[in-house]
C-alpha positions as a Python dict, from the first residue, in 0.01 Angstrom:
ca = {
    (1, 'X'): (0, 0, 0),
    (2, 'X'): (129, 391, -96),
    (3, 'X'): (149, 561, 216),
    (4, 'X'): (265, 879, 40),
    (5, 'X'): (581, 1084, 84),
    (6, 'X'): (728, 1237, 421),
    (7, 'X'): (768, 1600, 360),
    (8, 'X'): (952, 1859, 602),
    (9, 'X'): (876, 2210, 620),
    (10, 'X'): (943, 2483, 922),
    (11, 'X'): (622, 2659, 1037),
    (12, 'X'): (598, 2960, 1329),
    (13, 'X'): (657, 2757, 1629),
    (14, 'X'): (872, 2437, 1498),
    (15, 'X'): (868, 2227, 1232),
    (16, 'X'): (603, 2077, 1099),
    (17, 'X'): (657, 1677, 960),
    (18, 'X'): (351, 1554, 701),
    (19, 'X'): (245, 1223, 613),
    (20, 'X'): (77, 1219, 299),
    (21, 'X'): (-209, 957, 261),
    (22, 'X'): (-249, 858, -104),
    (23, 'X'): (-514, 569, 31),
    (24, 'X'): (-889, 680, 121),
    (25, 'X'): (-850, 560, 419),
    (26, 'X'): (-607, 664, 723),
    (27, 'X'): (-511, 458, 1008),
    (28, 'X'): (-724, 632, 1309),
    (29, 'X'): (-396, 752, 1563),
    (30, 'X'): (-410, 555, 1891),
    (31, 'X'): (-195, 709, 2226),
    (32, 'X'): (-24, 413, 2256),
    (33, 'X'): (135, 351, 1877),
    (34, 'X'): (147, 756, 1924),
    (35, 'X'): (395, 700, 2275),
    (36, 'X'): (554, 443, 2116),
    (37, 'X'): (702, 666, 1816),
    (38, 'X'): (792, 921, 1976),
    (39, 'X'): (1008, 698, 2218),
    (40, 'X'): (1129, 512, 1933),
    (41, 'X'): (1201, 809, 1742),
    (42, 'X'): (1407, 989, 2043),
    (43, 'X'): (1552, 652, 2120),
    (44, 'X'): (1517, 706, 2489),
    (45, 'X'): (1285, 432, 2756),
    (46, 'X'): (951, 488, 2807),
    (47, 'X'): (1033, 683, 3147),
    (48, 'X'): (936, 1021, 3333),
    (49, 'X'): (1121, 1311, 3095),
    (50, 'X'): (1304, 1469, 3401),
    (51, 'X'): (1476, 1103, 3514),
    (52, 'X'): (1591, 1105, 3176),
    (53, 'X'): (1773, 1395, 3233),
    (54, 'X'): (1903, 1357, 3525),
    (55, 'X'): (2054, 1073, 3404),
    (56, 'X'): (2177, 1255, 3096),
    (57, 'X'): (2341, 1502, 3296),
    (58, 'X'): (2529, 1214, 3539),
    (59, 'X'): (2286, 1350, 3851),
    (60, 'X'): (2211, 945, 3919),
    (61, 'X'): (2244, 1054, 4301),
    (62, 'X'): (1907, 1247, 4232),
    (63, 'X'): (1759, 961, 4099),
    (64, 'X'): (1862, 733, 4396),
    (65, 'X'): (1765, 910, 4674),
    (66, 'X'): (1465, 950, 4843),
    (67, 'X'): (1386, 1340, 4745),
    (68, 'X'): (1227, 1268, 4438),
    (69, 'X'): (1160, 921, 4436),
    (70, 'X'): (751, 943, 4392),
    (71, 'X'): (820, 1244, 4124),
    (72, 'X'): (1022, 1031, 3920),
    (73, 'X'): (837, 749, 3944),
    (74, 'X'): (534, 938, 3704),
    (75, 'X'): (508, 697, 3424),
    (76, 'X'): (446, 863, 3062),
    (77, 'X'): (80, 783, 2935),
    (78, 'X'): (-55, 1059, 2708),
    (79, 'X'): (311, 1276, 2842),
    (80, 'X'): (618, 1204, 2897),
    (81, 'X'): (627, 1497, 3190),
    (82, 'X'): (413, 1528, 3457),
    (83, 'X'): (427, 1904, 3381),
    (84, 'X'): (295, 1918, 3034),
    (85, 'X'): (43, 1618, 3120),
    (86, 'X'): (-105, 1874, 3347),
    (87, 'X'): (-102, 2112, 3026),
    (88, 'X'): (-276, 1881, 2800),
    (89, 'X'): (-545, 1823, 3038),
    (90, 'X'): (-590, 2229, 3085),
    (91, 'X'): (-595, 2237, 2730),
    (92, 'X'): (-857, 1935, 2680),
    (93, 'X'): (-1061, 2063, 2941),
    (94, 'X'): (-1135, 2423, 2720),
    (95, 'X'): (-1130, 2197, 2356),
    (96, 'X'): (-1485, 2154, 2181),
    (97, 'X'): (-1615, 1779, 2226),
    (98, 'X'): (-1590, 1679, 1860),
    (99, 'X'): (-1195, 1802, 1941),
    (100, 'X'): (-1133, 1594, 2252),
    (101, 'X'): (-1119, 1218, 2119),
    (102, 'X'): (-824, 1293, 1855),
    (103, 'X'): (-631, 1540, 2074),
    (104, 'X'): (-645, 1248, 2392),
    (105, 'X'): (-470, 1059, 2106),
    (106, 'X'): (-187, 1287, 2041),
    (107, 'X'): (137, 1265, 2293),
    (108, 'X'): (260, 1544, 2396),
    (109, 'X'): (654, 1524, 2478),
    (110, 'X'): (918, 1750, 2625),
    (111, 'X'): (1209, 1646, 2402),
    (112, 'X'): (1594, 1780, 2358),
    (113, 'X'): (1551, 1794, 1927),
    (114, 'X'): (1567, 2100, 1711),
    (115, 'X'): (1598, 2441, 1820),
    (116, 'X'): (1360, 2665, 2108),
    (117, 'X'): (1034, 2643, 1943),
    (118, 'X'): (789, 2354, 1933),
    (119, 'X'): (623, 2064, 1654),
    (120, 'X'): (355, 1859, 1561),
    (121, 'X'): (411, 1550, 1373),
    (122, 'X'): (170, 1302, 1221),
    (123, 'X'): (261, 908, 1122),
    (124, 'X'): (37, 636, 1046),
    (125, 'X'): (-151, 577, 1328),
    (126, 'X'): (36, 814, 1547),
    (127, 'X'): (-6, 1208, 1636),
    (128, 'X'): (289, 1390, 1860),
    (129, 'X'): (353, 1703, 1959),
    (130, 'X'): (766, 1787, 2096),
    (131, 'X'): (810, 2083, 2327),
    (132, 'X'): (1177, 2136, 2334),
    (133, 'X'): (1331, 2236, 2651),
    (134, 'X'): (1495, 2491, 2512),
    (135, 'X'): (1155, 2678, 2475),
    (136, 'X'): (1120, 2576, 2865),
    (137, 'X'): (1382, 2783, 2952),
    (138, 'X'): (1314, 3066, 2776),
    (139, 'X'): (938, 3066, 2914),
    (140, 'X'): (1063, 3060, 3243),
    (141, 'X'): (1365, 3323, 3191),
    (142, 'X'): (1102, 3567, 3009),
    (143, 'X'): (868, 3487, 3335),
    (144, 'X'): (1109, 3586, 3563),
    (145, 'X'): (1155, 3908, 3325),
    (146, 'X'): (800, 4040, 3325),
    (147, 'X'): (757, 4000, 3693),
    (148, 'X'): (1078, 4235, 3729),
    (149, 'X'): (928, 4433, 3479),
    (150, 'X'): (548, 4466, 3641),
    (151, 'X'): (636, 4474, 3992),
    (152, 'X'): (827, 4785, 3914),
    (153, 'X'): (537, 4984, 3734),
    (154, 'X'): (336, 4870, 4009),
    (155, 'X'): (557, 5060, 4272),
    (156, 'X'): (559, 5351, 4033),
    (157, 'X'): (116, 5372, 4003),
    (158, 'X'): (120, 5273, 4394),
    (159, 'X'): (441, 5376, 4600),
    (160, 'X'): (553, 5671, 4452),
    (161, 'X'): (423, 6021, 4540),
    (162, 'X'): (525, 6216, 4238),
    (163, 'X'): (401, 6500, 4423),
    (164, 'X'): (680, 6486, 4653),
    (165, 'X'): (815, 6847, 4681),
    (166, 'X'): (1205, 6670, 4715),
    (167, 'X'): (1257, 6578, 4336),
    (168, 'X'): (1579, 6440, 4428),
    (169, 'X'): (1438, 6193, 4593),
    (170, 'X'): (1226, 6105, 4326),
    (171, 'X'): (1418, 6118, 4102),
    (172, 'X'): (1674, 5832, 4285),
    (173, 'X'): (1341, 5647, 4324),
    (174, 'X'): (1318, 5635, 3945),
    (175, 'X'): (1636, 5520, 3894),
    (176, 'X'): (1606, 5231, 4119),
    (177, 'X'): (1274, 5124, 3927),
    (178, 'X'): (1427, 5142, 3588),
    (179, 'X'): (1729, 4920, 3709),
    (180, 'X'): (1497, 4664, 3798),
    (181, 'X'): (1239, 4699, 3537),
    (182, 'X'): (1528, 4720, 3237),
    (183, 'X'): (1872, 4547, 3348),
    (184, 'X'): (1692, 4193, 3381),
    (185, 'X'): (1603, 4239, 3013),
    (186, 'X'): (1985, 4385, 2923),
    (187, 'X'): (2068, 4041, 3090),
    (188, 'X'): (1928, 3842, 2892),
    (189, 'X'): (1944, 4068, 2539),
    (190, 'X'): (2309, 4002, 2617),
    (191, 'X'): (2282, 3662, 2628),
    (192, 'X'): (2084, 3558, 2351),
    (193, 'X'): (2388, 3535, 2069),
    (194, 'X'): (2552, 3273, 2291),
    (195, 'X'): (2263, 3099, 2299),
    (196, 'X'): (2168, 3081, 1914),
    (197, 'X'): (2587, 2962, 1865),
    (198, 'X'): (2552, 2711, 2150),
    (199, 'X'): (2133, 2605, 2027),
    (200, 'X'): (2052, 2626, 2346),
    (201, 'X'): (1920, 2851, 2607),
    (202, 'X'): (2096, 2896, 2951),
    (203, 'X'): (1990, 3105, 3286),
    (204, 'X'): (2317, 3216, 3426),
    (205, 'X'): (2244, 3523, 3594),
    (206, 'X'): (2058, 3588, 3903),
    (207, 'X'): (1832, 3807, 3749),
    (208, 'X'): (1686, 3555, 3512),
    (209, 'X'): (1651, 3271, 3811),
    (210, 'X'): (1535, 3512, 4131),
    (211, 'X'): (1201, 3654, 4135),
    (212, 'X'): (1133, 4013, 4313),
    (213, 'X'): (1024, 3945, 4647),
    (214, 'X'): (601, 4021, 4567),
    (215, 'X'): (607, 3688, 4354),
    (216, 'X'): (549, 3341, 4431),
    (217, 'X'): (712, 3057, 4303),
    (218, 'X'): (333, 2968, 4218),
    (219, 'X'): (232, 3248, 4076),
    (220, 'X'): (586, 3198, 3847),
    (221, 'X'): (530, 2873, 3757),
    (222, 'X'): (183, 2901, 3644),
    (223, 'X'): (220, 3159, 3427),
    (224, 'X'): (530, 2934, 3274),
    (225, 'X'): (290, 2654, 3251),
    (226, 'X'): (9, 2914, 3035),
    (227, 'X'): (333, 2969, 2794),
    (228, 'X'): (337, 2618, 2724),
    (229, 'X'): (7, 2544, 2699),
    (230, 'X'): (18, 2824, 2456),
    (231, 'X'): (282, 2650, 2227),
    (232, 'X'): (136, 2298, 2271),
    (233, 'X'): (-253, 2459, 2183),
    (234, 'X'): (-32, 2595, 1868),
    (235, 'X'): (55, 2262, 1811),
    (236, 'X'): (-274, 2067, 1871),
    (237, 'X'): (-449, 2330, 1609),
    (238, 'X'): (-124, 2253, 1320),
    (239, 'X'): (-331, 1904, 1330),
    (240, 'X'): (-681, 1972, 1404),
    (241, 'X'): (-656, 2253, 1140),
    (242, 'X'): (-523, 1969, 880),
    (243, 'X'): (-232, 2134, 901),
    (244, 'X'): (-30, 1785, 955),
    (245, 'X'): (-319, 1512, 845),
    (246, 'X'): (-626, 1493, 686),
    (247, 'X'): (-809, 1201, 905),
    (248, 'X'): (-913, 1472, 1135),
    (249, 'X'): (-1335, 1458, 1010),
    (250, 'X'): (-1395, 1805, 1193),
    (251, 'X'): (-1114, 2000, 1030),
    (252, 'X'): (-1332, 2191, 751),
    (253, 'X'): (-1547, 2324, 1116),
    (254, 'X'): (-1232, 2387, 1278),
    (255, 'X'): (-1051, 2632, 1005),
    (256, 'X'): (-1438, 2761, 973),
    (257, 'X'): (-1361, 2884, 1334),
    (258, 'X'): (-1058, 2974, 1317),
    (259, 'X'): (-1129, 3209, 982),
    (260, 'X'): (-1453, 3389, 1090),
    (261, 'X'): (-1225, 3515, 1405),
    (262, 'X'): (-938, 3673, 1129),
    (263, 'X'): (-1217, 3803, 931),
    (264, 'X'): (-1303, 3993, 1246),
    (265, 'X'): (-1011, 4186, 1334),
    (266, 'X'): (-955, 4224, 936),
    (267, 'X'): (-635, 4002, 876),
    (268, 'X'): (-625, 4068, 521),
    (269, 'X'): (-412, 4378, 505),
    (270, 'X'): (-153, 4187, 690),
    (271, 'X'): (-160, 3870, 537),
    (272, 'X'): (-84, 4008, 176),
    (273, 'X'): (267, 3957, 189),
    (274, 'X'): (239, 3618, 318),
    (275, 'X'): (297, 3272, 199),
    (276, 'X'): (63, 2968, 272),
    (277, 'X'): (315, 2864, 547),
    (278, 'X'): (346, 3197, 712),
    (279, 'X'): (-65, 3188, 685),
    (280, 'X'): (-105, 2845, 817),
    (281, 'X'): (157, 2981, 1147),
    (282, 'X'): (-152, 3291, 1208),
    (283, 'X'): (-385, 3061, 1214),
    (284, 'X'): (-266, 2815, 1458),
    (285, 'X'): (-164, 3107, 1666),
    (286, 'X'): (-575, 3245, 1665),
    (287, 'X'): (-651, 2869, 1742),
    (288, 'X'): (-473, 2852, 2018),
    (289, 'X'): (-579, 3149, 2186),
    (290, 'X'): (-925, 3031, 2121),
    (291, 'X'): (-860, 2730, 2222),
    (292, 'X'): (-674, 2813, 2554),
    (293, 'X'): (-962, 3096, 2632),
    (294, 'X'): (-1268, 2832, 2579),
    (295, 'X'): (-1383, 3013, 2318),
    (296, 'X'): (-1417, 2732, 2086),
    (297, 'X'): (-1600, 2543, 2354),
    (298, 'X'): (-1823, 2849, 2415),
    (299, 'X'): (-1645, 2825, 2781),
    (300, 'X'): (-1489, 3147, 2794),
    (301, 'X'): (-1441, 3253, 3184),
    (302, 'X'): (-1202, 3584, 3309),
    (303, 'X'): (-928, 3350, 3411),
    (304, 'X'): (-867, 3174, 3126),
    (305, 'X'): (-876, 3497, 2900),
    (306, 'X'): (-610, 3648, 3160),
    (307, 'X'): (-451, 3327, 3138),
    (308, 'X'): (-448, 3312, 2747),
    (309, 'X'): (-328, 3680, 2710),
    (310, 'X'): (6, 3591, 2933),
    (311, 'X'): (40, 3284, 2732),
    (312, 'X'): (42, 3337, 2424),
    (313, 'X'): (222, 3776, 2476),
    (314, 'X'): (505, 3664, 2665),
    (315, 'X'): (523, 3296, 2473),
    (316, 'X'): (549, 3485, 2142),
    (317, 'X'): (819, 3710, 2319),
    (318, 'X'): (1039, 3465, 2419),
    (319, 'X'): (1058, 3246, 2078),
    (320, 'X'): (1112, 3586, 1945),
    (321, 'X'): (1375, 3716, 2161),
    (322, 'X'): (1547, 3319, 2180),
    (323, 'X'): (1542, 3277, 1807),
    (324, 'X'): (1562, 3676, 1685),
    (325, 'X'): (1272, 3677, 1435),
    (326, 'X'): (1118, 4045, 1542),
    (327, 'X'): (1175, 4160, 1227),
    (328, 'X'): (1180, 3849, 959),
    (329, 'X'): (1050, 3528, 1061),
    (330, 'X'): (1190, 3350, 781),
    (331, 'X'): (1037, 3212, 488),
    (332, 'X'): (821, 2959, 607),
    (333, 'X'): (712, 3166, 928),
    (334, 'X'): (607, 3575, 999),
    (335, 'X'): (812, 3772, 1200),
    (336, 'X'): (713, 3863, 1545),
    (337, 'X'): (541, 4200, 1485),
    (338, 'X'): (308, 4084, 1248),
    (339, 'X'): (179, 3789, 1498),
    (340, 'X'): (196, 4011, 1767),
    (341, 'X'): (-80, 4281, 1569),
    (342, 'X'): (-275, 3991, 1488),
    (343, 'X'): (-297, 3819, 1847),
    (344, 'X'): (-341, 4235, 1986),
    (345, 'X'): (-665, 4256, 1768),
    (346, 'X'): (-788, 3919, 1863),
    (347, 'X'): (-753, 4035, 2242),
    (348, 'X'): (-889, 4345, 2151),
    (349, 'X'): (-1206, 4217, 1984),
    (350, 'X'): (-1261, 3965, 2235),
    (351, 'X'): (-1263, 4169, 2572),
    (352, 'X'): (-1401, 4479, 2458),
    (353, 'X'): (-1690, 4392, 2598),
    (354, 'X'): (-1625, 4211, 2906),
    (355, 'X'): (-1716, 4482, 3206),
    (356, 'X'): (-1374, 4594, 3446),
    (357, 'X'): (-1355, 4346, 3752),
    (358, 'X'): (-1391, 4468, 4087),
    (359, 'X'): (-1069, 4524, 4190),
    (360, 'X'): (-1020, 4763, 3877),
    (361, 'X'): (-851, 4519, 3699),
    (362, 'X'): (-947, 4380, 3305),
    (363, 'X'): (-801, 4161, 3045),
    (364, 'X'): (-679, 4458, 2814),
    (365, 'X'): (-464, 4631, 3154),
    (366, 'X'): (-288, 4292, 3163),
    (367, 'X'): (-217, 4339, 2767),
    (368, 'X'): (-121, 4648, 2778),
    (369, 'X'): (142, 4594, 3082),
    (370, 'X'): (246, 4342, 2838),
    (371, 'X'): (313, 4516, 2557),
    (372, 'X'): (502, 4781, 2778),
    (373, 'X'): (724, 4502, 2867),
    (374, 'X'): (744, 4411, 2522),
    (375, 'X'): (885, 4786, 2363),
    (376, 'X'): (1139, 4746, 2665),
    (377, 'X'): (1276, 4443, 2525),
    (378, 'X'): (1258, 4595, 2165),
    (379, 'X'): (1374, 4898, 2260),
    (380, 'X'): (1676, 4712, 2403),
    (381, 'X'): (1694, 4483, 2149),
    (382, 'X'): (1723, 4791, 1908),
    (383, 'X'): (1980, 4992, 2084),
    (384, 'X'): (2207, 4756, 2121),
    (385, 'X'): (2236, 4638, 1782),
    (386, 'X'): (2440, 4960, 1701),
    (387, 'X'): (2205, 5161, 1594),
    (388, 'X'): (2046, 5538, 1644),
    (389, 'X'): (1824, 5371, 1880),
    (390, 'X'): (1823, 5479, 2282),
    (391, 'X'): (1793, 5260, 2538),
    (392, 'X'): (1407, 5261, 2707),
    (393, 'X'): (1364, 5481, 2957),
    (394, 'X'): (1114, 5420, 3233),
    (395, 'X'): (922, 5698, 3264),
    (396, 'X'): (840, 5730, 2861),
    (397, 'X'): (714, 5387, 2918),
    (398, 'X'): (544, 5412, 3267),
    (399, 'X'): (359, 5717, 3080),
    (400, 'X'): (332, 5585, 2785),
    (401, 'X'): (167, 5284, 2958),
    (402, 'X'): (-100, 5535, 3178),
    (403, 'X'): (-195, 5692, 2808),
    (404, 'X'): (-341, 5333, 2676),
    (405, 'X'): (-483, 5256, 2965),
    (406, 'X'): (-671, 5580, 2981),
    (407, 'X'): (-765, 5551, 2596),
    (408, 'X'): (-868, 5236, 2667),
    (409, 'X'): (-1151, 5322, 2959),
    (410, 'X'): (-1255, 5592, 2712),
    (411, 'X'): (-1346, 5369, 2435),
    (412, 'X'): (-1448, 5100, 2678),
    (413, 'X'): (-1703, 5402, 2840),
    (414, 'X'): (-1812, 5486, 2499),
    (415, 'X'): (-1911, 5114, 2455),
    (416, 'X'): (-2142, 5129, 2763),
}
């Protein structure tokens, strides 16, 4: 029997491996023939991802002792980490029922191959999605960045009395916000040459490892976990969107979706420009967001738009800032600021009408701390490529930053 040619092509988060089925059939995939290829294709056991590693990197004393014996002895089923099982099953909890039976047939791994980004592959029978660690890292670095970043404007809309008749002291209060809101991002803007020679990210300063003292551990690692989620929703809608394979019977629905949200925010005028591939990336970056939201599943709650906007923002950031591709994606991917206008109208269009929450607070402040954060890291990015371009400067931001949100209310009042 034909079963087609195996054609490789990069797409927006990773690569993208295709099957082609020349028979009318298609073998249905199955989570265990899907676990078994991805083991077989890593060439690793069937074991927990993070005893694998530790055994990689010769820390067998971890694996003998008693600290994490119950951790490590997780056993991969539809994951081979107990982290990204937990993301799956987030993600499959918000997916639309005719979704649910192919995606809880798809493993999802946390693997060492290819470069910071993530893929979907499809084989006969078997559906996988690979998170490299690599991305991981990044997530977590960029984490540790934007809580720098917000707990500083924070101090500045809460602490400081810029009515203070002693500018001096002020003005040293300034100075000590901007040092904490921009040298974690210097850091790591520093950093990221070494790691596209050495294909691998690497946390090596304290300022990419130690939170400020306002933020949790939890409250770190859970907005680490929405990043990935992010990337693996990517992922899940390369396939469901027929992206990968064709067996999928609700695909035609799915890209229905998926379109009539682009037609809203009025894609066309940026899509011009761009190739199927590059087209294909949007749209499994609007799927995901839908997908992580509920909105697909006509489940949409406040916390899982909050948790989609930090997600997919800061996800996009740090592939961006790992892999440089603000300014040209490549040719089989867009660069950075096109996804990011896209994902900023779908935000846009979605929350406009959601009321603000009690404690002041609504889905499009979070963005727009966000995309502060993200012209510091441009801005950065910018001047230190030799340029005419100054470094960012916190009060241009912090004001710039009090502007949206004030245009925001206005057009949110005008709504009402």
């Amino acid at each position: 029997m034909n079963r087609g040619t195996l054609e490789d092509r990069e797409l927006g988060f990773g690569r993208v491996l295709i099957n082609f089925r020349l028979n009318t059939g298609g073998e249905m995939w199955r989570i265990e023939k899907s676990r078994k290829q991805f083991f077989v294709d890593c060439g690793n056991p069937e074991e927990n991802f993070w005893k694998t590693l530790f055994e990689q990197s010769g820390h067998q004393n971890l694996i003998e002792g008693d600290k994490y014996s119950e951790f490590l002895a997780w056993k991969p089923d539809r994951s081979n980490c107990p982290e990204l099982d937990i993301a799956a099953k987030n993600l499959l909890e918000s997916a639309p029922v005719e979704w649910m039976a192919t995606m809880r047939n798809i493993f999802v791994a946390r693997s060492f191959k290819g470069d910071v980004n993530a893929e979907a592959s499809s084989f006969r029978g078997a559906g996988i999605i690979e998170l490299n660690y690599g991305f991981t890292l990044a997530a977590m670095i960029y984490s540790t960045l934007f809580s720098h970043f917000y707990d500083a404007i924070r101090a500045a809309g809460r602490e400081v009395d810029w009515n203070y008749d002693d500018t001096a002291v002020t003005e040293m209060i300034v100075e000590e916000l901007e040092r904490a809101a921009f040298e974690p991002i210097e850091v790591t803007d520093r950093e990221v040459q070494t790691w596209a020679a050495n294909r691998h990210v690497v946390a090596t300063h304290p300022l990419q490892i130690e939170l400020p003292k306002q933020r949790t551990q939890g409250e770190h690692h859970n907005l680490v976990l929405a990043i990935e989620e992010f990337a693996i929703g990517h992922e899940y809608c390369h396939h469901m969107l027929g992206h990968t394979d064709s067996a999928f019977r609700h695909t035609q629905a799915a890209r229905g979706a998926v379109t009539d949200w682009l037609d809203r925010i009025g894609w066309s005028n940026l899509t011009s420009a761009l190739n199927e591939d590059q087209v294909e990336e949007l749209e499994a970056d609007v799927g995901s967001f839908l997908l992580l939201s509920g909105v697909l599943s006509d489940n949409v709650s406040r916390s899982r738009i909050y948790r989609a906007v930090g997600g997919s923002m800061i996800g996009l950031v740090a592939l961006s800032h790992a892999n440089d591709t603000w300014l040209s994606g490549g040719e089989s991917h867009p660069d950075f600021l096109t996804r990011y206008e896209v994902m900023h109208r779908l935000i846009k269009k979605l929350v406009m009408d959601m009321p603000i929450g009690v404690s002041d607070d609504h889905p499009m402040g979070f963005l727009i701390q966000i995309r502060g954060f993200i012209s510091a890291i441009l801005q950065t990015r910018a001047s230190n490529t030799g340029g005419d371009f100054k470094k960012p400067n916190f009060l241009n931001v912090f004001s710039w930053m009090i502007d949206q949100e004030v245009e925001f209310k206005e057009e949110l009042k005008s709504k009402e």
